[in-house]
KEMI-269088 format. One record per residue (C-alpha): x, y, z; residue number from 1; residue in three letters. Coordinates in Angstrom, 2 decimals, padded with zeros to 5 digits. Example, Ala and Ser with C-alpha at 12.3 -4.5 7.8 and 13.67 -1.06 7.14 Angstrom:
(pt (012.30, -004.50, 007.80), 1, 'ala')
(pt (013.67, -001.06, 007.14), 2, 'ser')
REM end
This chain:
(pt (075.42, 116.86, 087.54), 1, 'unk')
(pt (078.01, 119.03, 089.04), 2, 'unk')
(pt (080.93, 120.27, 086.36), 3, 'unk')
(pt (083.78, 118.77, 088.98), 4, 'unk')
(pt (082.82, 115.19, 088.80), 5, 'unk')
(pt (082.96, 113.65, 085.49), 6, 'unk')
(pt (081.70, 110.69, 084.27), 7, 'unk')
(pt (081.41, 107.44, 081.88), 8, 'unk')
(pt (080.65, 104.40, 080.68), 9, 'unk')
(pt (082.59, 102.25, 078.90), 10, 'unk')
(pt (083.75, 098.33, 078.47), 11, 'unk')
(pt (081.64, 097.30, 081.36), 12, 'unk')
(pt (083.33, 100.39, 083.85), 13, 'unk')
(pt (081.46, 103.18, 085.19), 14, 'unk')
(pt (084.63, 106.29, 085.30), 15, 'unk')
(pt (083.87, 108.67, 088.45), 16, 'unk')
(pt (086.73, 111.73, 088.09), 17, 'unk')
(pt (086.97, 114.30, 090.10), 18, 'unk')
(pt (088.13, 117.14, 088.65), 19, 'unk')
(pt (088.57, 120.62, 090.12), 20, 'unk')
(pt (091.96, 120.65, 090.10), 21, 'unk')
(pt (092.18, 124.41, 090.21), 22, 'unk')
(pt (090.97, 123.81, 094.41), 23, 'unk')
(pt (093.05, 120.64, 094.97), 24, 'unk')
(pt (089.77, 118.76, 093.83), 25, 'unk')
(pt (088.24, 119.72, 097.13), 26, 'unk')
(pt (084.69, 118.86, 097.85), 27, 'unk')
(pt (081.75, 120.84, 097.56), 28, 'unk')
(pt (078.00, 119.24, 098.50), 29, 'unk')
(pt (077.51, 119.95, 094.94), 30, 'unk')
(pt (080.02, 117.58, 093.91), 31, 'unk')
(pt (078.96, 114.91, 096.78), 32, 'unk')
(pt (075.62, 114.71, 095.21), 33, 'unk')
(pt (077.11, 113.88, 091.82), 34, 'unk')
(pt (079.45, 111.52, 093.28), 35, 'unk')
(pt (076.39, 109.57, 095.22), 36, 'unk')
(pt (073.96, 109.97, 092.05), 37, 'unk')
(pt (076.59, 108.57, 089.72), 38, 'unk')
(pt (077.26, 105.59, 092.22), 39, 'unk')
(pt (073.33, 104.95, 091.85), 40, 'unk')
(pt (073.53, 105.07, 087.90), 41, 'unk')
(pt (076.44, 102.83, 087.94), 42, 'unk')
(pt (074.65, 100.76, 090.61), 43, 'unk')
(pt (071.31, 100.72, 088.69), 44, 'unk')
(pt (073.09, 100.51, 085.31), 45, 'unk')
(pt (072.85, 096.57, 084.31), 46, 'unk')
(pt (075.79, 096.93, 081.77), 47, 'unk')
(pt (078.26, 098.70, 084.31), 48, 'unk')
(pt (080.68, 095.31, 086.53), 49, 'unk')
(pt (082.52, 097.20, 088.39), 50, 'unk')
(pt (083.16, 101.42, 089.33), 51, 'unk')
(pt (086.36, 103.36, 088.85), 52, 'unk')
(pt (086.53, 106.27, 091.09), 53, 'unk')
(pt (089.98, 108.98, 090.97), 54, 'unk')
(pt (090.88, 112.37, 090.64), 55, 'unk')
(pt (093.97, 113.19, 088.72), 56, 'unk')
(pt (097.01, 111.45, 089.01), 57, 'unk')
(pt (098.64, 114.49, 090.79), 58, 'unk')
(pt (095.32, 114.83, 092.93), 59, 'unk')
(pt (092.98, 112.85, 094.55), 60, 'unk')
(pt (091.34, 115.39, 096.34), 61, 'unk')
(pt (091.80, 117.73, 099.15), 62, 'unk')
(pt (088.87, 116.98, 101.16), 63, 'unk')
(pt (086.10, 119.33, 102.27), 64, 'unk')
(pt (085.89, 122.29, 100.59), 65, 'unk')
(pt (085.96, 124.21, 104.18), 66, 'unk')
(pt (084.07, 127.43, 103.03), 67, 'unk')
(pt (081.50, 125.91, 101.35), 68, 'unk')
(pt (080.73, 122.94, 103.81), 69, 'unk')
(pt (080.58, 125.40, 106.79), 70, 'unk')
(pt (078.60, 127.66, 104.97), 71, 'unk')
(pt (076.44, 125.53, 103.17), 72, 'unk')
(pt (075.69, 122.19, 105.27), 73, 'unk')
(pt (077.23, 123.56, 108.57), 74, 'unk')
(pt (077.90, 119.43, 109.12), 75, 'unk')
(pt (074.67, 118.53, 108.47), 76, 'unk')
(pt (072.79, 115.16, 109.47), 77, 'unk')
(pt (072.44, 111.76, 107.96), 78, 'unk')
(pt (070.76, 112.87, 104.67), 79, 'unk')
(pt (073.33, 115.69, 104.04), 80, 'unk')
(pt (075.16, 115.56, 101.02), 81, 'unk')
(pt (078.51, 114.39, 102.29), 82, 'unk')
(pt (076.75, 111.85, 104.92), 83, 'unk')
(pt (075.24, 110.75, 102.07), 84, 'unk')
(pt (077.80, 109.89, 099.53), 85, 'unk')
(pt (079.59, 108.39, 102.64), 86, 'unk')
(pt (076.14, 105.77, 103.25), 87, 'unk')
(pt (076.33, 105.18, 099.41), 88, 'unk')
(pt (079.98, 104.34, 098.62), 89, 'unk')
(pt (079.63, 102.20, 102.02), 90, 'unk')
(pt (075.70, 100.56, 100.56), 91, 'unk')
(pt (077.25, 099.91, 097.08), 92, 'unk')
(pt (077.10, 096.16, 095.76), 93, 'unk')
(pt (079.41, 096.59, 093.07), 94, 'unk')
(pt (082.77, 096.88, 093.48), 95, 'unk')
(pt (084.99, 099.94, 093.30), 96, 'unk')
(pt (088.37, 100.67, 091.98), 97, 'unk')
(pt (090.46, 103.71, 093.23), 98, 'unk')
(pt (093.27, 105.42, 092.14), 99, 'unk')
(pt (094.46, 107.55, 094.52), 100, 'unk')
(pt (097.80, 109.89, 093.47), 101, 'unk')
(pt (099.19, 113.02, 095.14), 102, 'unk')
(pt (096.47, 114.31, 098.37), 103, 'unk')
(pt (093.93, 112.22, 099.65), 104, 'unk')
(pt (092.98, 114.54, 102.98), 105, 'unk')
(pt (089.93, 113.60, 105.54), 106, 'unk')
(pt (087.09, 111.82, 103.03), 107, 'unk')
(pt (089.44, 111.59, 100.55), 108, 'unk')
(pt (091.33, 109.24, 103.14), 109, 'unk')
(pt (088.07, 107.66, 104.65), 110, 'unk')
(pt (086.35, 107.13, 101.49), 111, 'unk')
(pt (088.97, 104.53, 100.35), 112, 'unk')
(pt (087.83, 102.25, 103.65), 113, 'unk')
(pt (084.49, 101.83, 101.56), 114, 'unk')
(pt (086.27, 100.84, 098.25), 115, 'unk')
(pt (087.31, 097.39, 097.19), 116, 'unk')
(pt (090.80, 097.98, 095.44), 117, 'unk')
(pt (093.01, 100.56, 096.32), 118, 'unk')
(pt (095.95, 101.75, 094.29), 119, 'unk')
(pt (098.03, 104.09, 095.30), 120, 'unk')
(pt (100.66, 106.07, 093.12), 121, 'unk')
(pt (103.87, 106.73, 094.70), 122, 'unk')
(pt (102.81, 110.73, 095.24), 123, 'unk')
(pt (100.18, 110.09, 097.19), 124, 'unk')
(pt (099.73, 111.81, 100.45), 125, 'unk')
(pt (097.01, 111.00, 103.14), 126, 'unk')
(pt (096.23, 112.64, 106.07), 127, 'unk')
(pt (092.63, 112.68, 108.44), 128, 'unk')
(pt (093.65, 116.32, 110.40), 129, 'unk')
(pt (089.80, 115.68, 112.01), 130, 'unk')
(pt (091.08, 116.37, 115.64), 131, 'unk')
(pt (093.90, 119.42, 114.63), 132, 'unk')
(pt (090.77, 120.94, 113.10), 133, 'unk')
(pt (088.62, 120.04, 116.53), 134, 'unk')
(pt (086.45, 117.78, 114.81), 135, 'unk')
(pt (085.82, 113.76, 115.16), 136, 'unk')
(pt (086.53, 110.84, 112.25), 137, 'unk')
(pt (083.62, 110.20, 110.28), 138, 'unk')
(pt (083.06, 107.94, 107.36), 139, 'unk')
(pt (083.27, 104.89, 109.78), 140, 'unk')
(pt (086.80, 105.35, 110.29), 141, 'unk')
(pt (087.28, 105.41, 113.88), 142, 'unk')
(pt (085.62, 101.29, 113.52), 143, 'unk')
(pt (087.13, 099.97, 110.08), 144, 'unk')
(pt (091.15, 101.90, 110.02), 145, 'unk')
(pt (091.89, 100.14, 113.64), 146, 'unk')
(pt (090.46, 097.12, 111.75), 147, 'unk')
(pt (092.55, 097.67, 108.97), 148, 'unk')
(pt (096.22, 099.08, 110.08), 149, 'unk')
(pt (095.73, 097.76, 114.40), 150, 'unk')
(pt (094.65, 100.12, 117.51), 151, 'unk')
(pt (098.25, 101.90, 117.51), 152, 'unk')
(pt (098.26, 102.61, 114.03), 153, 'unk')
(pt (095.10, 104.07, 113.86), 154, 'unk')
(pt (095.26, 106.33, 116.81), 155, 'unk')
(pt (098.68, 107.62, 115.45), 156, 'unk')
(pt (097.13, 108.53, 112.24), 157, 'unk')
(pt (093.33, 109.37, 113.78), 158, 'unk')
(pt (094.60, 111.78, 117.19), 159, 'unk')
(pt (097.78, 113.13, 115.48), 160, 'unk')
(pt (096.18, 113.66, 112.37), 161, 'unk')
(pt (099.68, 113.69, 110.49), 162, 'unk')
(pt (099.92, 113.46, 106.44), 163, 'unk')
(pt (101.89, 109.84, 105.83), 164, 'unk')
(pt (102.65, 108.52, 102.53), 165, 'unk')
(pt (101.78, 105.69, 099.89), 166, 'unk')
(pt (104.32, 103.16, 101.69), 167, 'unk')
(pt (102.67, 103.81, 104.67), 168, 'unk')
(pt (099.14, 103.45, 103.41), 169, 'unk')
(pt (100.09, 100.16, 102.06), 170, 'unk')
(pt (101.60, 099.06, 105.55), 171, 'unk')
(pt (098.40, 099.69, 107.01), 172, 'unk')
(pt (096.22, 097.75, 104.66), 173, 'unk')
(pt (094.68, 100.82, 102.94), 174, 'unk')
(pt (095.77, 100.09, 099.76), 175, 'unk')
(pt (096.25, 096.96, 097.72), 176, 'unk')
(pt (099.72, 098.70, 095.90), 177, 'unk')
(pt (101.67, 100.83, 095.04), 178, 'unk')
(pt (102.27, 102.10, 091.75), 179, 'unk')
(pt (104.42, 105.04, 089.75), 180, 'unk')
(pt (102.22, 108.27, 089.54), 181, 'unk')
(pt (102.32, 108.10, 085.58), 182, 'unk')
(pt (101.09, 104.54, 085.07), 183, 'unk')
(pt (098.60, 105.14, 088.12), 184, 'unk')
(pt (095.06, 105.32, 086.28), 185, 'unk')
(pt (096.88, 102.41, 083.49), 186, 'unk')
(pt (096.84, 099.99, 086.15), 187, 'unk')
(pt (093.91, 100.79, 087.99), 188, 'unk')
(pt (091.55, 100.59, 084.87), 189, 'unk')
(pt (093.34, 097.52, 084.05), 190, 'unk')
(pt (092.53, 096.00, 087.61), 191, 'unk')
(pt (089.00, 097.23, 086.98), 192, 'unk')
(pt (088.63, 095.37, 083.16), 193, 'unk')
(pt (089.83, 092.13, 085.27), 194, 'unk')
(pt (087.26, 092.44, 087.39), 195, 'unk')
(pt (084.75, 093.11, 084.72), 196, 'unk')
(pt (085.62, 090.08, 082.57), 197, 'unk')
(pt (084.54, 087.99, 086.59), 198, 'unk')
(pt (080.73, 086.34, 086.49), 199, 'unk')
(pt (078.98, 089.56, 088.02), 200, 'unk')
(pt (076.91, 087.59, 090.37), 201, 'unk')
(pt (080.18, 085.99, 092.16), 202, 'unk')
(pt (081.50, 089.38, 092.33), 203, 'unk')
(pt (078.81, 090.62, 093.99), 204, 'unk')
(pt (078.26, 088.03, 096.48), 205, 'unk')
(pt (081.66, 087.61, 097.24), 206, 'unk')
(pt (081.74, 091.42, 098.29), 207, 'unk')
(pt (078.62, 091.06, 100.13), 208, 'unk')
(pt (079.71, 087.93, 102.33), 209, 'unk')
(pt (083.55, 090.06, 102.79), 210, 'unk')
(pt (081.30, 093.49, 103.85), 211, 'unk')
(pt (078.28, 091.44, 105.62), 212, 'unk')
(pt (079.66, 090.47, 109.03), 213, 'unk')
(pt (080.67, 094.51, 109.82), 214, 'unk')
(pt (078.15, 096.04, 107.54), 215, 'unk')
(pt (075.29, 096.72, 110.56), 216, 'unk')
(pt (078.48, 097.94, 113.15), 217, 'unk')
(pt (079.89, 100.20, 109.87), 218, 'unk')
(pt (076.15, 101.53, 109.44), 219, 'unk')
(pt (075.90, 102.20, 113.21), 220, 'unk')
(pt (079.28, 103.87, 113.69), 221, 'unk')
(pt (078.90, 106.08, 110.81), 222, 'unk')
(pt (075.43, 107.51, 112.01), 223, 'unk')
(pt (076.88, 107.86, 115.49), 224, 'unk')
(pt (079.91, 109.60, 113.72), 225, 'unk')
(pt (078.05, 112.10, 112.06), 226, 'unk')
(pt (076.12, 113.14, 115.00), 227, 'unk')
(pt (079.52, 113.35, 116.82), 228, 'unk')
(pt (080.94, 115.58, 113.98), 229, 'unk')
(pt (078.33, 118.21, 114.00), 230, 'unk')
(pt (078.49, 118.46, 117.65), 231, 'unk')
(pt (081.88, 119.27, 117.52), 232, 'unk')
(pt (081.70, 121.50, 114.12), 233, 'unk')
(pt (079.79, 124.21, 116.48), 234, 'unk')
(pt (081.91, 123.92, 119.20), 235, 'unk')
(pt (084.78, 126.81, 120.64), 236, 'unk')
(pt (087.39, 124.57, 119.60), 237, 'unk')
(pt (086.89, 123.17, 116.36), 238, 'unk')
(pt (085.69, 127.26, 115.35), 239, 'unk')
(pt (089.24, 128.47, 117.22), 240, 'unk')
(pt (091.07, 125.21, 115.11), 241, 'unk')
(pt (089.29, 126.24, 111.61), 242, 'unk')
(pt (089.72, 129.97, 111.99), 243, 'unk')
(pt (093.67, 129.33, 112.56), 244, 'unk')
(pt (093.24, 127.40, 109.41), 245, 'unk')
(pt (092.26, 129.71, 107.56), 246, 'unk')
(pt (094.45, 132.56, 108.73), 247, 'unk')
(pt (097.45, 130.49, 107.54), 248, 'unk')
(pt (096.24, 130.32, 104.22), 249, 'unk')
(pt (095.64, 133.89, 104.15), 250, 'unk')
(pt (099.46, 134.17, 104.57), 251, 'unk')
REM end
């Protein structure tokens, strides 16, 4: 279990935190396995109802830790440790509660398509920057956001790749509300005790007949997805895009 995911059990919940706030909470493939094996626990777990995923309420996370996934996974295939935390969140029969407060960038965005309440604090700040970066959506975006927020919508926040805020995210259907950053977690973990106190076996079929109709076309678009995004993590532009990245942070 990586140190930068935390998590627990308690009144029925299974808590997922991220927690390296010292890098934004960015991702490392360490921290995607934990993510996917907790989801299994909590999956596996017959006491756990319902999962609570967030970072902080200042920080949801960052994204990709850059240096570490291109030196690490270098985009890696379908059983790759962010491809596969992607396939569980989207495979997993309970539901899940996020909080999502200050950034949410690239899977941090996409990852909340795959989750069944969304709450958003007022802070929050998402942004998919695949295509400044010379990369391609993944996480079954480019199918379930124009579902979600209409073609126009999505293309504006897909091509442009522009951070927009919580008002926006709730305009677009990504969230369910929003809610001040300091009673963000408060009312998330009460949303997820309300769906703990439901009969378990109407929650769960209720989310499966609300996921089945798309779930083969999600599947399908994710795998196709990932092959798209490790084309283009090798290629002139996206290695031009990244290194201009990271000269700006260097200044």
């Amino acid at each position: 279990m990586s140190t930068h995911v935390r998590t627990s059990t308690a009144d029925r919940i299974a808590d997922i935190e991220i927690w390296r706030p010292e890098k934004k909470n960015a991702l490392t493939q360490e921290m995607y396995a934990a993510m996917s094996d907790a989801l299994l626990r909590a999956e596996a777990d017959p006491e756990v109802r319902v999962v609570l995923l967030h970072g902080q309420p200042d920080c949801f996370t960052a994204g990709n830790d850059l240096h570490d996934f291109l030196e690490v996974s270098h985009g890696g295939g379908v059983g790759a440790p962010a491809p596969r935390f992607l396939d569980t969140i989207a495979g997993a029969r309970k539901p899940i509660v996020a909080a999502v407060g200050g950034v949410a960038v690239g899977i941090g965005t996409t990852m909340l398509l795959h989750c069944d309440l969304v709450y958003a604090a007022s802070n929050a700040r998402f942004q998919m920057p695949f295509v400044p970066l010379g990369l391609a959506p993944e996480g079954g975006s480019s199918l379930l956001l124009p579902m979600l927020a209409g073609y126009q919508r999505a293309a504006e926040m897909l091509i442009l790749g522009r951070p927009f805020g919580a008002e926006a995210a709730l305009s677009a259907g990504l969230v369910n509300e929003v809610v001040p950053a300091e009673r963000l977690l408060a009312h998330a973990r009460e949303a997820a005790l309300a769906v703990a106190a439901l009969s378990p076996e109407s929650v769960r079929i209720t989310k499966e007949l609300l996921k089945r109709p798309h779930a083969l076309a999600v599947k399908e678009r994710m795998e196709e997805e990932i092959r798209i995004f490790g084309e283009r993590l090798v290629s002139p532009e996206a290695k031009a895009a990244m290194g201009a990245f990271f000269q700006r942070k260097k200044g």
